[in-house]
N, C-alpha and C positions, 0 to 999 in steps of 0.2 A: 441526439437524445441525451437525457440524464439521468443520471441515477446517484442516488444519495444511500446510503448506510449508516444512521446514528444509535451508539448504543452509551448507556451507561459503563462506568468501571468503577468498579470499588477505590479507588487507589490515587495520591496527588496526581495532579494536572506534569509536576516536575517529574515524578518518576516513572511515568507515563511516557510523559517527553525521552527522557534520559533511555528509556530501552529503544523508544524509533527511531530516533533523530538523523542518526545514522543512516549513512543512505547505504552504506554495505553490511549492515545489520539486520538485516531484516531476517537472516537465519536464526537468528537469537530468538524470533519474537513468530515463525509460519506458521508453527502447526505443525510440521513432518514434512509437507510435502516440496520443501526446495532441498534438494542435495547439495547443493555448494551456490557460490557469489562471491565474484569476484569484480574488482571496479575498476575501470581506466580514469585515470584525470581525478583531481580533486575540485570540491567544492559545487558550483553551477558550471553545469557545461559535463559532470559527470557520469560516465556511464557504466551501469551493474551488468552485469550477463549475470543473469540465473539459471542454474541446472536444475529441470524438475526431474520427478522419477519416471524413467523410461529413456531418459537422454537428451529432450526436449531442451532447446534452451530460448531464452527472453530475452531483449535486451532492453531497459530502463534509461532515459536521460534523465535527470535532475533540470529541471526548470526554477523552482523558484526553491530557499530555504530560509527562515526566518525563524531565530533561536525566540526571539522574543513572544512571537505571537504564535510560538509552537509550531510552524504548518511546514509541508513541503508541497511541492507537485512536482511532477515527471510526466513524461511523454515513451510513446513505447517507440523505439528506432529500432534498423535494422528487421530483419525477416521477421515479419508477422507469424507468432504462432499462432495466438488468436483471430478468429473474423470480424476483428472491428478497426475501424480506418479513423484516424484523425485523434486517438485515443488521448485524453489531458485529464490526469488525475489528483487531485488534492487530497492529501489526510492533517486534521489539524486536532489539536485538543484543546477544550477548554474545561479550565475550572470551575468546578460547581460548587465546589465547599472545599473546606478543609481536608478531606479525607478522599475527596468523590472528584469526576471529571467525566465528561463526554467525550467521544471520537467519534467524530465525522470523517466518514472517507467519501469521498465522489469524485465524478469522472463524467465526462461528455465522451460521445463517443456517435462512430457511425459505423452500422452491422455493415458488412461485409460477406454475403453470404447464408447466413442466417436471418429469421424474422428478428423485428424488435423486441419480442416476449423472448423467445430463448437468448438474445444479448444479454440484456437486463436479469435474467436469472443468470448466467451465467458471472456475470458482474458483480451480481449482490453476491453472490456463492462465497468468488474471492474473499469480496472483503467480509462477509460475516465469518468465514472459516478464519481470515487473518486476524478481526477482535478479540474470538476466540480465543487464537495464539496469543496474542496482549495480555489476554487474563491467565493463561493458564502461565505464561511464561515469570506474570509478577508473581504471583499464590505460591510458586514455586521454591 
């Protein structure tokens, strides 16, 4: 399955970039709900372990990373906390204007246990709670 998440942001395409880009950055930019991140390895090939609250933890590969065309993807490795199998997730941004830019996050994926309707809300949740985070973190 897929699922896409695109929202406007007030804000350059660059400094937009500049808060994600980061693959161990992403506590800069959640929302609340990661408690720490931490990375093994640099660059492609690297993996985040995130602490959510309660003790939960994620672990993230870096697949692809492209400064130029803003984008990254990952793969989720290691003990699935979520019930989705094959998980490849992309966020990129693009430029709208001078001032303005879009984020796109999506991800293919296959439930594990769940229907396709609650993956996919479950999915859009993330990343609409992490745009969120994108805006509340730049206004900031």
């Amino acid at each position: 399955m897929k699922v896409l998440v695109t929202e406007e942001v007030q804000a350059s395409a660059a400094d937009v970039w500049d808060l994600v880009r980061g693959f161990g950055d992403i506590l800069k930019w959640s929302g609340g709900a990661i408690e720490s991140v931490s990375v093994e390895g640099d660059g492609i090939g690297a993996v985040r372990t995130i602490s959510i609250a309660g003790g939960a933890q994620l672990q993230e590969k870096l697949e692809a990373h492209d400064d130029a065309e803003r984008m990254f993807s990952y793969s989720f490795v290691g003990k699935l906390l979520l019930p989705l199998d094959d998980y490849y997730a992309t966020m990129s941004i693009i430029e709208t204007g001078a001032n303005q830019c879009r984020v796109e996050w999506g991800s293919t994926f296959t439930p594990n246990g769940v229907s396709e309707e609650q993956a996919t809300g479950m999915v859009e949740g993330i990343y609409k709670n992490g745009i969120a985070g994108i805006k509340n973190a730049l206004s900031a």
